[in-house]
C-alpha positions in Angstrom: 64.1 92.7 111.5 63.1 91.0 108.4 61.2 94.2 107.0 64.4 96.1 107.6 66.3 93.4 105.6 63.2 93.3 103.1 64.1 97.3 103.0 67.7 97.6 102.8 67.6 94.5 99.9 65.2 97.0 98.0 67.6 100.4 98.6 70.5 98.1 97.4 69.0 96.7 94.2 67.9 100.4 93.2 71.5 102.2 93.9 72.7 99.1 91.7 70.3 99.6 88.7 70.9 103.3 89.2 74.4 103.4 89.1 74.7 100.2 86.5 72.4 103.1 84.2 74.8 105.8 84.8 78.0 103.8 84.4 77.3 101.8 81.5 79.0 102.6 77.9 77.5 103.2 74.6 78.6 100.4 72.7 76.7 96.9 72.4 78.4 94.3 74.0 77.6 90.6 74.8 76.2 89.9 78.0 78.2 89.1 80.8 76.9 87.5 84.4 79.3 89.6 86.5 79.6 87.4 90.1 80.5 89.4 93.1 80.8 88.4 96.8 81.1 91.1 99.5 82.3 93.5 96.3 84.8 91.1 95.3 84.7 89.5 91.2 84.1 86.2 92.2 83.4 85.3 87.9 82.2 86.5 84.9 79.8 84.6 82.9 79.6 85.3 78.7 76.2 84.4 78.4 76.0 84.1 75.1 78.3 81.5 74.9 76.6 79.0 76.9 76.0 75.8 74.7 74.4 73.8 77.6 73.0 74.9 80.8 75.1 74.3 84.2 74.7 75.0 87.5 77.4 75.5 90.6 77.4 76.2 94.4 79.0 79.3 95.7 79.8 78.6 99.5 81.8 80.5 102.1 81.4 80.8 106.2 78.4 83.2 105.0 76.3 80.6 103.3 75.6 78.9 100.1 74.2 79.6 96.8 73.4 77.3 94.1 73.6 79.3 90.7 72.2 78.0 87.5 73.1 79.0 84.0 71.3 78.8 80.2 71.7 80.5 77.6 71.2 84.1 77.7 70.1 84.2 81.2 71.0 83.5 85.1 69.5 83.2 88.4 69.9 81.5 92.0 68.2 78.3 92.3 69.1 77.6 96.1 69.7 79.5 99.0 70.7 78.8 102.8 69.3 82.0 103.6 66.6 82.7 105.6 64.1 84.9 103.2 64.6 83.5 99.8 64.4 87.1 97.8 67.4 85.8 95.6 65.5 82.8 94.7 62.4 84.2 94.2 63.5 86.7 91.6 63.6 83.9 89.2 66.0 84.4 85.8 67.7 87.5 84.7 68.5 88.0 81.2 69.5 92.2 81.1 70.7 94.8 83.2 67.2 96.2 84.4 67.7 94.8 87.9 70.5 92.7 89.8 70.1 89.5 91.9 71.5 90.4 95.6 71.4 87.4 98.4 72.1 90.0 101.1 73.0 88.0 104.1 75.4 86.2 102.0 76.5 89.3 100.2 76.3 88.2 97.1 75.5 90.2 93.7 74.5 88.7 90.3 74.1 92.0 87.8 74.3 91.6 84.1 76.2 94.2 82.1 76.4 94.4 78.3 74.2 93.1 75.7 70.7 95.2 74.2 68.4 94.5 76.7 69.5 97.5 79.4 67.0 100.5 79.8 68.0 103.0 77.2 68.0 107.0 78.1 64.1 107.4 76.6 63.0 104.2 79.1 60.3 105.3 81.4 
């Protein structure tokens, strides 16, 4: 059961970076933490307007996740989930590759800013 989990978490975060690659637009933008739960905008984050770092706790009948944000970067401190994946990735700063807690089906991805994979990454 948990490699299948371990599995599908991987699939997920690949479609994600795929299609956040294919979708994106030309233009430089800020960065923005784009929260989603179950596919729904839960918040958006600018994070280059954070003057001090901040954290909050995301909680439905699913679970809870304790999020933490500095400048310039984002990432799940705490978990109720059994594996952990989404705390172990650590900090996020770009695009390359979104935080999912998949038995609480939640998504952190980044969009905008210069750090996303440009078409001659490889």
């Amino acid at each position: 059961m948990r490699t299948k989990l371990v599995l599908a978490l991987v699939l997920l975060a690949a479609a994600l970076s795929a299609a956040a690659l294919l979708l994106r637009d030309g233009g430089t933008q800020a960065p923005v933490a784009r929260i989603t739960r179950d596919g729904v905008l839960v918040e958006e984050i600018p994070l280059d307007g954070i003057q001090e770092p901040r954290s909050f706790t995301l909680e439905d009948a699913s679970g809870s996740n304790r999020v933490e944000v500095e400048a310039g970067r984002i990432r799940i401190a705490q978990a109720d989930c059994p594996d952990q994946i989404c705390v172990k990735q650590g900090w996020i700063s770009d695009g390359t590759v979104p935080i999912v807690c998949l038995p609480h089906k939640l998504m952190i991805e980044i969009v905008g800013g210069g750090g996303d994979l440009d078409g001659a990454a490889g």
